[in-house]
Phi, psi and omega in degrees: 000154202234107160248134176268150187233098167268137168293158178182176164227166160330294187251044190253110181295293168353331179262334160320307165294310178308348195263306183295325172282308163301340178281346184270301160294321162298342175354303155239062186219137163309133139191184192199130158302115186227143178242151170251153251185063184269022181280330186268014172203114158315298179326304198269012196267314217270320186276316216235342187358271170275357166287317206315183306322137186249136171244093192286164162211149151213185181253155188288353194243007168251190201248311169013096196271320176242349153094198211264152161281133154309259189205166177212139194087302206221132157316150175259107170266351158294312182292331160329299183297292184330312187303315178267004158266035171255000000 
């Protein structure tokens, strides 16, 4: 299983898209969606500001606590793909 971590805000469409295009490529692959909120941690507010949306991944097996960055604003759906054949 493949889970993703989008950095995000509330009222951000952008994050919104993202989330729909990957849940759209991902269709037949195990995975899971986590939206991160980074108005809701001065750290990630500090990190992620002006990226959101940021699209984190790892694999389940992995020790990674937030695991490799993707992309940011738009999906890469090439590095996705790339990510999840590795």
């Amino acid at each position: 299983m493949i889970i993703f971590t989008i950095y995000s805000r509330s009222y951000c469409h952008l994050c919104d898209d993202m989330r729909d295009a990957l849940q759209a490529i991902m269709q037949n692959t195990a995975h899971r969606i986590v939206m991160v909120d980074v108005d809701q941690s001065p750290e990630l507010l500090n990190l992620y500001d002006e990226l959101v949306p940021v699209l984190f991944a790892c694999k389940s097996n992995d020790t990674a606590q937030a695991g490799q960055q993707l992309c940011h604003y738009f999906l890469d759906a090439d590095k996705v793909k790339a990510f999840c054949d590795e």
